[in-house]
NUBA-46472 format. One record per atom (N, C-alpha, C): residue in one letter; x, y, z; chain. Coordinates in Angstrom, 1 decimal. Layout:
N
  residuo       x       y       z  cadena
        A       X       Y       Z       A
...
//
This chain:
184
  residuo       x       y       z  cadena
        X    -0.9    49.3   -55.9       A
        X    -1.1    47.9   -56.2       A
        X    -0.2    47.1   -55.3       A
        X     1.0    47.5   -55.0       A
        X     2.1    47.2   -54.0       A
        X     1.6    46.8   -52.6       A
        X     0.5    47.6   -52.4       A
        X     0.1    48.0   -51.0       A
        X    -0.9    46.8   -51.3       A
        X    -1.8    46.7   -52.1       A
        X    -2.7    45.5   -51.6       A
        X    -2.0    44.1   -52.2       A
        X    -0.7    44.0   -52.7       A
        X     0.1    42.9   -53.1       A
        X     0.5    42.4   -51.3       A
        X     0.8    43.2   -51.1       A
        X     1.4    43.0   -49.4       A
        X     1.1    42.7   -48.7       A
        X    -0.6    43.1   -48.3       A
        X    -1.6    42.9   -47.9       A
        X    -2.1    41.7   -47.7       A
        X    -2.4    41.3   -49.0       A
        X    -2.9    39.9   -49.2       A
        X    -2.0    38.6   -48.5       A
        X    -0.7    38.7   -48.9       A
        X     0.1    37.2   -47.8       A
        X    -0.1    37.4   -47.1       A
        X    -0.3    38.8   -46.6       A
        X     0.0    38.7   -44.9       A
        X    -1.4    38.1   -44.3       A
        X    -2.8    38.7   -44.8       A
        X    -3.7    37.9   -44.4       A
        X    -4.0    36.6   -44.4       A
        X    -3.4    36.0   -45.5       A
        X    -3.1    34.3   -45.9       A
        X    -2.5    33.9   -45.0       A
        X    -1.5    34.7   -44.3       A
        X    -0.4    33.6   -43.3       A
        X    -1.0    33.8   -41.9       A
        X    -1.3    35.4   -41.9       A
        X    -2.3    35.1   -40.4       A
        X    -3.3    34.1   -40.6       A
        X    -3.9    33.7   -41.6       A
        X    -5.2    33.1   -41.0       A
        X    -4.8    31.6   -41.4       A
        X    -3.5    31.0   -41.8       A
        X    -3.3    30.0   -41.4       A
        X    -2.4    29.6   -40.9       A
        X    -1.7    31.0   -39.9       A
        X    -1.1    31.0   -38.8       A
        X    -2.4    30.4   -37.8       A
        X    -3.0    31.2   -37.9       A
        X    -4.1    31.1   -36.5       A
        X    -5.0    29.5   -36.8       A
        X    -5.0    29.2   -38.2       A
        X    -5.4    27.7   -38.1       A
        X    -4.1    27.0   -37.5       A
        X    -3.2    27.0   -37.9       A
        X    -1.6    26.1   -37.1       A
        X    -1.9    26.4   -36.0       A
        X    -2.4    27.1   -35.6       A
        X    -2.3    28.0   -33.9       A
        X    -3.6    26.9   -32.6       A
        X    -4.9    26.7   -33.9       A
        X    -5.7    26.1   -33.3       A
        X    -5.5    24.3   -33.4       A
        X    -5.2    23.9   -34.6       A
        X    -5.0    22.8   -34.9       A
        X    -3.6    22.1   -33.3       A
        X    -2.7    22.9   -33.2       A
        X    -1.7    22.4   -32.3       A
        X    -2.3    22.9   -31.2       A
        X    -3.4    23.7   -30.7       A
        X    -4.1    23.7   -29.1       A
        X    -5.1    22.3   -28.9       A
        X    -5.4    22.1   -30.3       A
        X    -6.3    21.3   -30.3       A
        X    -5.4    19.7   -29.9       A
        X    -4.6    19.6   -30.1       A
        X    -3.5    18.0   -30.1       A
        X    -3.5    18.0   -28.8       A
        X    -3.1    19.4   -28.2       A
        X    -2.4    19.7   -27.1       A
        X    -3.5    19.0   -25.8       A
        X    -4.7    19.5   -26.4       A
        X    -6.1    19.2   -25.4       A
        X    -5.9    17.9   -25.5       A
        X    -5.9    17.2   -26.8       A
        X    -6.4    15.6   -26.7       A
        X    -5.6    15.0   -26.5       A
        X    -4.0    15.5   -26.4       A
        X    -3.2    14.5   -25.5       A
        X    -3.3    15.0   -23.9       A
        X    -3.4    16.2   -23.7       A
        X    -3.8    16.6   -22.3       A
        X    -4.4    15.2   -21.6       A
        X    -5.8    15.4   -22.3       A
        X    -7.3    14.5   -22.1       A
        X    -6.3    12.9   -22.0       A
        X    -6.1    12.7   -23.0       A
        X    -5.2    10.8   -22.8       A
        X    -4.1    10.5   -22.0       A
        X    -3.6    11.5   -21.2       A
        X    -2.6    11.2   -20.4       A
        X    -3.5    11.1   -19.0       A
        X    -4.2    12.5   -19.0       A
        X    -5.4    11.9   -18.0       A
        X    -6.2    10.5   -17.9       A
        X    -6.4    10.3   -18.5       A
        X    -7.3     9.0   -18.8       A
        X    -6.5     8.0   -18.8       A
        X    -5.5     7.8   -19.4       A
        X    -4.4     7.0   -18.7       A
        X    -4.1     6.5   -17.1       A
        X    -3.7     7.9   -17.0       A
        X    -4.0     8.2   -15.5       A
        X    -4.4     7.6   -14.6       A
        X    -5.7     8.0   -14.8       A
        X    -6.7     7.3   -14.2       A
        X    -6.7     5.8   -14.3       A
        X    -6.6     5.5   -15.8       A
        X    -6.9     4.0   -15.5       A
        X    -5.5     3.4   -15.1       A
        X    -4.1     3.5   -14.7       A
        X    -3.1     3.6   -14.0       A
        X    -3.6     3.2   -12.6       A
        X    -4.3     4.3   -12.4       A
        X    -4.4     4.3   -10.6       A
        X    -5.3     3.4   -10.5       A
        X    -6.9     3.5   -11.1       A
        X    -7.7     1.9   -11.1       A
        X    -7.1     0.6   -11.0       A
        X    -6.0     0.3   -11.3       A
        X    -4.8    -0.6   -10.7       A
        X    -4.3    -0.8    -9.7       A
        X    -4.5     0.1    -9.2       A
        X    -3.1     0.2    -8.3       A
        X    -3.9    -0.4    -6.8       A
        X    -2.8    -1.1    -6.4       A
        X    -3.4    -1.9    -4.9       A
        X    -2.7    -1.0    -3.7       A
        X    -3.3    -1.4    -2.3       A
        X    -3.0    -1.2    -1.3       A
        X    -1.4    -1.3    -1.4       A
        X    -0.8    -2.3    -1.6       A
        X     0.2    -3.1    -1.5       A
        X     1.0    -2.4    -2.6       A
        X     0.7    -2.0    -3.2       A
        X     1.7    -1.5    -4.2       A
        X     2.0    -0.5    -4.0       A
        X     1.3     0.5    -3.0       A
        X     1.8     1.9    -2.6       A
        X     2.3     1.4    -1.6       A
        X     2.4     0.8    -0.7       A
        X     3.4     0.4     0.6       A
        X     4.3     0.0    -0.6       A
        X     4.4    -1.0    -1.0       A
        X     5.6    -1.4    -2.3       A
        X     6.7    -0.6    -1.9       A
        X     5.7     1.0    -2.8       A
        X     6.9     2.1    -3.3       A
        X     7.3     2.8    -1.8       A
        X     7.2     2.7    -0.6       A
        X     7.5     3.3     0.5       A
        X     8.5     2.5     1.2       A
        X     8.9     1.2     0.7       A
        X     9.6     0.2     1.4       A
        X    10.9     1.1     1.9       A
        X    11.0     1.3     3.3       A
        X    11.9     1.7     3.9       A
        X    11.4     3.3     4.5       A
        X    10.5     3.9     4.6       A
        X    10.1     4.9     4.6       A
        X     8.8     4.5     6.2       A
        X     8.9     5.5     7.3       A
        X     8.1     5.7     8.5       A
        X     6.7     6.0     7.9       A
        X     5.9     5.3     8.4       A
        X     4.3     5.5     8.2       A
        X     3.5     5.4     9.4       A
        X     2.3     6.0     9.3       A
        X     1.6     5.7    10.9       A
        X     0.1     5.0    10.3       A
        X    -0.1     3.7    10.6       A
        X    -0.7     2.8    10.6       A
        X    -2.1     3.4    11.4       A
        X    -3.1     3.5    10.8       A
        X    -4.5     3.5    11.8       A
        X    -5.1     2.3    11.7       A
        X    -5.2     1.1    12.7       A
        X    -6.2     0.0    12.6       A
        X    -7.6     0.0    12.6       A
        X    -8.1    -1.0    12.3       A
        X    -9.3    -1.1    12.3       A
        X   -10.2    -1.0    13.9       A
        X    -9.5    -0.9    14.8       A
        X   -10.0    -1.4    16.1       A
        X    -9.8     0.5    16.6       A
        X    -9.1     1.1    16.1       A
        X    -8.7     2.7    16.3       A
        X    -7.2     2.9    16.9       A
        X    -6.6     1.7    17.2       A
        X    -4.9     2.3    17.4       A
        X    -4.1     2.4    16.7       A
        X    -3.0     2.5    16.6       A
        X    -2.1     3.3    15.7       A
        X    -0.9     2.8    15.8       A
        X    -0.3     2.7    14.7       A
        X     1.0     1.9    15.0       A
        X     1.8     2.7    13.8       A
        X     3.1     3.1    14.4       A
        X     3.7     3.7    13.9       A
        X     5.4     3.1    13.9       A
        X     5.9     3.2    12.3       A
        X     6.9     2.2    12.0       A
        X     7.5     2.5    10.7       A
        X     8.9     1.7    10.2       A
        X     9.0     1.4     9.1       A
        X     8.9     0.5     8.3       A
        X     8.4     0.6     7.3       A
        X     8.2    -0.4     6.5       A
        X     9.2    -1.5     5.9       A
        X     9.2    -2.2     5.9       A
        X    10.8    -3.0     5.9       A
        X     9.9    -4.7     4.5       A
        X     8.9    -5.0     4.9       A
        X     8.9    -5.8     4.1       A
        X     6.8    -5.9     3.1       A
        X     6.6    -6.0     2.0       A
        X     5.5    -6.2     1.5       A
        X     5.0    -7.0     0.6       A
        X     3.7    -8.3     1.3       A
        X     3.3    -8.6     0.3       A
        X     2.0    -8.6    -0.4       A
        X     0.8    -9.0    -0.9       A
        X    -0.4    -8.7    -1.5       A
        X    -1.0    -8.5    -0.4       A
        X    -1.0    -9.3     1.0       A
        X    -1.8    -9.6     1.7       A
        X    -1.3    -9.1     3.6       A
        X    -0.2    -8.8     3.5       A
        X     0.2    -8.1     4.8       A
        X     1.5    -6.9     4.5       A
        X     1.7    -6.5     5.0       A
        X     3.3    -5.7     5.6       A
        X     3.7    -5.9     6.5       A
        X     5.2    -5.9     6.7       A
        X     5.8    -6.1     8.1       A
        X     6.8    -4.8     8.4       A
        X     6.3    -3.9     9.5       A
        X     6.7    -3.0    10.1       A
        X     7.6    -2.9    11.1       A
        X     8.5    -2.2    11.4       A
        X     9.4    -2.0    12.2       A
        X     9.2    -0.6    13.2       A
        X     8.7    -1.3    14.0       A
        X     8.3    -0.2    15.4       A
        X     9.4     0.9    15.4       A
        X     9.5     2.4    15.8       A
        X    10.2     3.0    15.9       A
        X     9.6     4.0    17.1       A
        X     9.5     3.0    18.2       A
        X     9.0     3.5    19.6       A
        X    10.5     4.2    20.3       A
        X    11.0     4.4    21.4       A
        X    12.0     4.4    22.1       A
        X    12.0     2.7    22.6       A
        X    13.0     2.8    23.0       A
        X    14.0     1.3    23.4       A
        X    13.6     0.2    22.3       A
        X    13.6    -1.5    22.7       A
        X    14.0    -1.6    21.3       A
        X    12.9    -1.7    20.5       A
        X    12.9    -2.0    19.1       A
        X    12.0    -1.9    18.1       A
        X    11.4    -3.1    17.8       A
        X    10.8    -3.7    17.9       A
        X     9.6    -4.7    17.3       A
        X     9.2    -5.0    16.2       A
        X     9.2    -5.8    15.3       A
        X     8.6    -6.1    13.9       A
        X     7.3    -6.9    14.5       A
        X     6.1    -6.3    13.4       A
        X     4.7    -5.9    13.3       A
        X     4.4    -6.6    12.1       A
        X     3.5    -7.8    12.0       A
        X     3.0    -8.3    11.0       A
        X     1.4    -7.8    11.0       A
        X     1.0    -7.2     9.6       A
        X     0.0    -6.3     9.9       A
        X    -0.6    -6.8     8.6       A
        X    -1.7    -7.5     8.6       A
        X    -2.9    -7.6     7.3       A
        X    -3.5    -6.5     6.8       A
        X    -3.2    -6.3     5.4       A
        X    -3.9    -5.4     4.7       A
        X    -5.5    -5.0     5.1       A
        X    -6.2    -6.1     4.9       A
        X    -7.4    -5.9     5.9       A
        X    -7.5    -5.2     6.8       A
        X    -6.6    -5.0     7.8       A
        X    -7.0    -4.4     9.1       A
        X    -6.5    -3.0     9.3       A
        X    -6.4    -2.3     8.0       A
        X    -5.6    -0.8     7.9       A
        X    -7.0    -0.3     7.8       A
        X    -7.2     0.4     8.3       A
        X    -8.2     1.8     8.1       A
        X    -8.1     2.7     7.6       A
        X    -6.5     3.2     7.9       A
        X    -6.0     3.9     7.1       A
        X    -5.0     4.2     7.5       A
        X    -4.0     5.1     6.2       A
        X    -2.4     4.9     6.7       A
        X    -2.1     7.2     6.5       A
        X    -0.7     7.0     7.2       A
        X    -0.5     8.5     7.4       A
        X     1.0     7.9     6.7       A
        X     1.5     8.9     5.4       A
        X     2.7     8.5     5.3       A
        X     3.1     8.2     4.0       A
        X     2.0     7.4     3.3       A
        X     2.0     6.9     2.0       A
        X     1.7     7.8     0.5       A
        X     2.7     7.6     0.3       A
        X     3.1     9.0    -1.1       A
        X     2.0     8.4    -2.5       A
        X     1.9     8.9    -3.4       A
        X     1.2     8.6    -4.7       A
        X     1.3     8.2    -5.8       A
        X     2.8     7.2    -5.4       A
        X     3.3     6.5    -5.8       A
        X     2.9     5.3    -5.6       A
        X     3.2     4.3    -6.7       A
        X     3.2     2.9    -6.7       A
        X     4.1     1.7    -7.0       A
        X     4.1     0.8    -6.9       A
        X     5.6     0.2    -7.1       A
        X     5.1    -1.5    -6.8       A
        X     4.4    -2.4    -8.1       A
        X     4.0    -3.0    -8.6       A
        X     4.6    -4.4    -8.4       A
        X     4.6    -5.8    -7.6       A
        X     5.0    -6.7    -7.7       A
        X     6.0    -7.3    -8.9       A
        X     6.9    -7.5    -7.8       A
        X     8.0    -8.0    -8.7       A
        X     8.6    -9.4    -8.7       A
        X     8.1   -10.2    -7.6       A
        X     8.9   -11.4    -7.2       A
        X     8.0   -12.4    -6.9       A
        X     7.9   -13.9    -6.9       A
        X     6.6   -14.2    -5.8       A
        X     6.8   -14.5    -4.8       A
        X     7.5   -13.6    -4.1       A
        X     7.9   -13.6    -2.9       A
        X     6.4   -12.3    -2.0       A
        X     6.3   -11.6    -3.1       A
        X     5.1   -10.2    -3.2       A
        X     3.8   -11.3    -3.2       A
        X     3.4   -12.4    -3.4       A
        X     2.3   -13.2    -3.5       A
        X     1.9   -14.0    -2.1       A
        X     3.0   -14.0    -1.4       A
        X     3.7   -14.6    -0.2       A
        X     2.1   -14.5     0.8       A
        X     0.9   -15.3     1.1       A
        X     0.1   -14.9     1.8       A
        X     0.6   -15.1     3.6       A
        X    -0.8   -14.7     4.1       A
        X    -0.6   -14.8     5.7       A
        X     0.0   -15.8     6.4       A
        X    -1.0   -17.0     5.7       A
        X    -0.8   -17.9     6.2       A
        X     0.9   -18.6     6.2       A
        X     1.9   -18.5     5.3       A
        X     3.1   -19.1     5.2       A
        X     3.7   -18.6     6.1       A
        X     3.7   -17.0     6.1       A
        X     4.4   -16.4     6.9       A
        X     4.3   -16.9     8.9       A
        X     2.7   -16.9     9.0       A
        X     2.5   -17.1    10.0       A
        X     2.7   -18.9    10.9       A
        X     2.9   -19.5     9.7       A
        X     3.2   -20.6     9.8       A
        X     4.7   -21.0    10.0       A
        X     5.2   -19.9     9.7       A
        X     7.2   -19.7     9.6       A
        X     7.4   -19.3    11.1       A
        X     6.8   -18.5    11.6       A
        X     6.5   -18.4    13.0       A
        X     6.3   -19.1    14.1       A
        X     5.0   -20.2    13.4       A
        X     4.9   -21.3    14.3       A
        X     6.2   -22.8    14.6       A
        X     6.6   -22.6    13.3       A
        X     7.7   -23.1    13.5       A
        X     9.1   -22.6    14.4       A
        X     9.2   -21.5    14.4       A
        X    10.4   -21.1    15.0       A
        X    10.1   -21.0    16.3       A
        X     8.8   -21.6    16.4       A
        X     8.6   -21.0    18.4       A
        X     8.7   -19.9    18.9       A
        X     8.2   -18.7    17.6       A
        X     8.1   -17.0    18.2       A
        X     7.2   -16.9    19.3       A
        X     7.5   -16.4    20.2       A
        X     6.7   -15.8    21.4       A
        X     6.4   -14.4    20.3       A
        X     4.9   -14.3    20.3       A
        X     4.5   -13.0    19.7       A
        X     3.0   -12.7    20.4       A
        X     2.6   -11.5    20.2       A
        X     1.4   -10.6    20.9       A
        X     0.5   -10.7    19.5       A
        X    -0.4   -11.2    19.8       A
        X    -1.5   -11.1    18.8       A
        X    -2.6   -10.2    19.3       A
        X    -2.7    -8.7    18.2       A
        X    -4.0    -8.1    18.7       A
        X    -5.2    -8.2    17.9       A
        X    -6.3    -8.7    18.3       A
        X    -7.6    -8.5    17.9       A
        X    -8.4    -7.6    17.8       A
        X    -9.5    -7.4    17.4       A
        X   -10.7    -6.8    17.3       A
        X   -11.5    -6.7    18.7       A
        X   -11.3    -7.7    19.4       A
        X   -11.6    -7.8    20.8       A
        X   -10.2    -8.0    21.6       A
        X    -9.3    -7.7    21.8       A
        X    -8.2    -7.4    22.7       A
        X    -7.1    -8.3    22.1       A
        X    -6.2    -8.2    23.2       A
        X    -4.5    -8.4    23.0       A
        X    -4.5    -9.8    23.8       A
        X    -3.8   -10.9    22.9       A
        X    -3.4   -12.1    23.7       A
        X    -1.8   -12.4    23.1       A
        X    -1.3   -12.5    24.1       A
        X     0.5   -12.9    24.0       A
        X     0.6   -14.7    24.0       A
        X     1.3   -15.1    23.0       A
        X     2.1   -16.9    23.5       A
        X     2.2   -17.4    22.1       A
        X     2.2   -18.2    21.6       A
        X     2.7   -19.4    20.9       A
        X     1.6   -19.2    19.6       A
        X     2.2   -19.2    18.2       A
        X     1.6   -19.4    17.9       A
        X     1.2   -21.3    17.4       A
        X     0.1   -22.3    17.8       A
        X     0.2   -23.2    17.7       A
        X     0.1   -24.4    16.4       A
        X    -1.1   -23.2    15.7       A
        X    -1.2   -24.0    14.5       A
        X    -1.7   -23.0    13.3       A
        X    -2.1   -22.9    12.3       A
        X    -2.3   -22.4    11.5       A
        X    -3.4   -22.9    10.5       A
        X    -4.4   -22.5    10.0       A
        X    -5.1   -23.0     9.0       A
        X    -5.5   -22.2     7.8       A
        X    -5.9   -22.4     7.0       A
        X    -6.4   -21.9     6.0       A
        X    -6.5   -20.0     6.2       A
        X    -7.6   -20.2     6.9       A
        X    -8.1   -18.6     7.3       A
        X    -8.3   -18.3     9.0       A
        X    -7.6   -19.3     9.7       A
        X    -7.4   -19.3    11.1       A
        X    -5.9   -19.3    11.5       A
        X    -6.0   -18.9    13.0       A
        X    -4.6   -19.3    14.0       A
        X    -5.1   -19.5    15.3       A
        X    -4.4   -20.4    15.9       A
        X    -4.2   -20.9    17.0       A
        X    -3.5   -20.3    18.1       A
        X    -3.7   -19.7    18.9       A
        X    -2.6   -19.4    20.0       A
        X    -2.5   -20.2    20.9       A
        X    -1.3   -21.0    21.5       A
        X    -1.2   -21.4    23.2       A
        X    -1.0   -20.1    23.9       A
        X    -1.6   -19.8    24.7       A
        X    -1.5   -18.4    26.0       A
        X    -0.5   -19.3    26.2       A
        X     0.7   -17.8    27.0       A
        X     1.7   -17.8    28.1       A
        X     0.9   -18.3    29.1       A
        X     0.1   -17.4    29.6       A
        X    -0.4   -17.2    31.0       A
        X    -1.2   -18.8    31.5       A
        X    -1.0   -19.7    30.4       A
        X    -1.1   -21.1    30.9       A
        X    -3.1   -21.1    31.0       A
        X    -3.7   -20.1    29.9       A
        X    -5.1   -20.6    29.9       A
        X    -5.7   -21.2    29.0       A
        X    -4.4   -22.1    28.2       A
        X    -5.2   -22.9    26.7       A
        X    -4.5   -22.0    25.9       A
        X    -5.6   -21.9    24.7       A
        X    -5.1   -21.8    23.8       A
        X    -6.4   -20.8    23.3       A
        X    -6.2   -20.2    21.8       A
        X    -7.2   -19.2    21.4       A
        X    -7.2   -19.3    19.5       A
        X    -8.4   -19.5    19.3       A
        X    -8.4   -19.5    18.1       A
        X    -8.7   -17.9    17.5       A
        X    -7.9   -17.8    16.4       A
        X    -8.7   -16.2    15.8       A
        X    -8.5   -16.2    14.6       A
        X   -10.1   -16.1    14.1       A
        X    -9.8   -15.7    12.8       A
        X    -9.3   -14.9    11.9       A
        X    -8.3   -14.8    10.9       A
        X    -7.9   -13.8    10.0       A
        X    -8.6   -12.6    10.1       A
        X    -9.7   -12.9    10.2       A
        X   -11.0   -11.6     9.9       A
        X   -10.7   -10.6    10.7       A
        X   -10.4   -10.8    12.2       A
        X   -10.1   -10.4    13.2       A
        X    -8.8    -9.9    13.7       A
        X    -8.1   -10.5    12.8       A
        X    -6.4    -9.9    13.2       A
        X    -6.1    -8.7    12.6       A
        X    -5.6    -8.0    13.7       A
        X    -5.0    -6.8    13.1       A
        X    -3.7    -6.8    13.2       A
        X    -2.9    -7.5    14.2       A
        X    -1.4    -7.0    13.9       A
        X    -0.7    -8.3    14.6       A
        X     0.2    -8.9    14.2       A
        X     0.7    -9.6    15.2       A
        X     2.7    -9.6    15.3       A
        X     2.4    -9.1    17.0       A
        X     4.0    -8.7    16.8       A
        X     5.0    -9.4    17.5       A
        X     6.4    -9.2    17.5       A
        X     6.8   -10.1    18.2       A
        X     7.0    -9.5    20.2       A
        X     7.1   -10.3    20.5       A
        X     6.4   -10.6    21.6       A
        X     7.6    -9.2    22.9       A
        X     7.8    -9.2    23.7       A
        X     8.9    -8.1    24.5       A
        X     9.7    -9.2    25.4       A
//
């Protein structure tokens, strides 16, 4: 009688060992499942600009829309452009480059790193208008080629260039810009 006294807890506790056993695989699954899904809806957030964000200071190689490549570090980001720091031989060049005009980037970790200032809100246009004021000689490249000189005015979703080379001036739309740097 000893022998099936013994018996008995022991099958009691296996079999609600093995329910404790299922019950905590089972939590395990559904928080598995909600950290995923999290996850996911995490990255559903996440912008262009926010992964440059988290790289601020870090070499990337830029693919444009037109097929060239610019390769640099990242030194400043906001919703609507980054400003790169050439890291050619001799000297280095800062690269104002519209989110638009990336095709794609080499470089950028899977990480993100979320606006913090509204300085991060900062669009094209201010910047490019900070420019026109300081009388930067810069290289503007397009969709259809490279023009160097002044930038003269600025609008909404346009810029103005005066050419160096003394042929007028050149309008280009935002749509069309891919990078504009400063000048050699």
């Amino acid at each position: 009688m000893a022998s099936m006294h013994s018996a008995g807890p022991t099958r009691w506790e296996a079999l609600f060992g093995d329910l404790e056993a299922q019950a905590r695989a089972q939590s395990a699954a559904e928080a598995d499942a909600l950290v995923s899904e999290m996850t996911r809806a995490e990255h559903a957030t996440m912008t262009l600009a926010d992964r440059f964000r988290a790289v601020v200071g870090a070499v990337v190689t830029l693919e444009l829309l037109a097929g060239a490549h610019l390769r640099g570090t990242v030194r400043e980001v906001a919703d609507e452009w980054a400003l790169v720091q050439g890291v050619r031989p001799g000297p280095a060049s800062q690269h104002l480059v519209p989110l638009p005009a990336i095709a794609g980037v080499h470089g950028l970790g899977r990480q993100a790193a979320q606006a913090t200032s509204r300085r991060d809100a900062l669009g094209l246009g201010p910047v490019l208008r900070a420019l026109q004021r300081d009388r930067a000689r810069v290289t503007v490249r397009t969709l259809s080629g490279t023009v160097g000189g002044r930038i003269a005015r600025v609008g909404r979703d346009h810029l103005d260039i005066d050419v160096l080379d003394d042929r007028g001036s050149r309008l280009v739309p935002f749509s069309a810009l891919l990078v504009v740097s400063e000048a050699p």
